[in-house]
C-alpha angles and dihedrals in degrees: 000000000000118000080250097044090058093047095052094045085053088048100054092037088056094048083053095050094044102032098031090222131071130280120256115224082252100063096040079049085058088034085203121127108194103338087317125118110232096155154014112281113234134221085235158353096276113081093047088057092045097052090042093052089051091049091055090049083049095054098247108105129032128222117225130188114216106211091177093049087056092271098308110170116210136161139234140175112295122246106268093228092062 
């Protein structure tokens, strides 16, 4: 795992845990959870979608398509029994 791929994965394992939902790319873009720097900001959203891609092809996070959401897909740890 890349020094960004983990951060994003903490990242996103820390917004579940505060916020009870997932992170949008928006908000792993800003890498605050409420007012609080978890990590690096990025220039865009596309290092936090490619190291999320390649977390999901590692196993680690899940992608999930929200019908009800108007087909928004968004990601989330993967189960540990998996």
């Amino acid at each position: 795992m890349t020094k960004i791929q983990k951060e994003t994965y903490d990242f996103v394992c820390k917004f579940w845990q505060v916020e009870g939902r997932n992170p949008t790319l928006a908000e792993m873009q800003k890498g605050r959870i409420r007012d609080e720097q978890i990590s690096p900001e990025r220039a865009s959203r596309t290092s936090p979608y490619r190291a999320v891609q390649a977390l999901v092809r590692l196993g680690y996070l899940e992608s999930v398509n929200a019908r009800e959401k108007g087909n928004v897909t968004y990601w989330r740890p993967a189960p540990e029994d998996a």
